[in-house]
N, C-alpha and C positions, 0 to 999 in steps of 0.2 A: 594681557592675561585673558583678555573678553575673545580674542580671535582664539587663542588655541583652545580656548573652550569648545568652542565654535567647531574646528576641526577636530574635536574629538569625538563630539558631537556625531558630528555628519558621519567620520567612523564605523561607529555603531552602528548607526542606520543601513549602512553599507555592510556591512555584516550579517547586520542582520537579516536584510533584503535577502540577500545569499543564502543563507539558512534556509527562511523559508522558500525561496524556491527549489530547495533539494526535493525532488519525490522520493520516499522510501520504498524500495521494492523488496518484499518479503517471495523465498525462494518456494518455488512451487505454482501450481493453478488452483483455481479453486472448485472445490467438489461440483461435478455435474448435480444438478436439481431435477430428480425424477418426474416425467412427465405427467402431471393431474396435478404435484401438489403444491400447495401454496403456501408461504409461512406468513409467519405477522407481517402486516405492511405499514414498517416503524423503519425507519431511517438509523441504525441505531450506529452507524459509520459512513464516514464519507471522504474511506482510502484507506490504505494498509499503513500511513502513518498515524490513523486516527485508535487502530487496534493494539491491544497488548503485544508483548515481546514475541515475535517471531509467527502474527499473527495476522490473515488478510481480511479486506472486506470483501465478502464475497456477497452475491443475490441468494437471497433464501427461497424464491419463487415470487416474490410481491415485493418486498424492501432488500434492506443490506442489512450485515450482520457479522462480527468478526467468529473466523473461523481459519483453522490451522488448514493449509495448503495440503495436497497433496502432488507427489515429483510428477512429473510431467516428462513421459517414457515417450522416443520414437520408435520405430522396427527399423532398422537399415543392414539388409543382406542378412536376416537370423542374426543379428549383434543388438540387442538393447544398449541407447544411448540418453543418458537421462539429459536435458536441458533445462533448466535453467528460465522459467516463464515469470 
């Protein structure tokens, strides 16, 4: 009984390991930060898993901060092709 504990155990752990090393990648980049300004330099994320649904960590000029992506356009030949950042 004490081993398949044991192996169920370890399971878990295994799983979970996995879990967390999934990175969530939220579609989009994040907003260029105009040059001069600076926002709070508070850490207030640290990753687009750590932000709300559908939401990245992006630099506000000083720290991080969740913030909705915007698409991420190339020009090839006059064709707009959105990608995927």
């Amino acid at each position: 009984m004490k081993t398949g504990a044991v192996y169920v155990l370890v399971a878990f752990v295994a799983v979970g390991m996995r879990w967390l090393a999934l990175e969530v990648r939220v579609p989009g980049i994040c907003p260029k930060v105009p040059q001069g300004v600076f926002g709070s330099c508070v850490e207030m994320c640290s990753g687009d898993e750590s932000c709300p649904q559908r939401m990245k960590c992006c630099s506000n000029g000083c720290g991080h901060i969740c913030m909705y992506g915007v698409p991420q356009v190339s020009m090839n030949q006059s064709r707009a092709v959105q990608v995927d950042g």
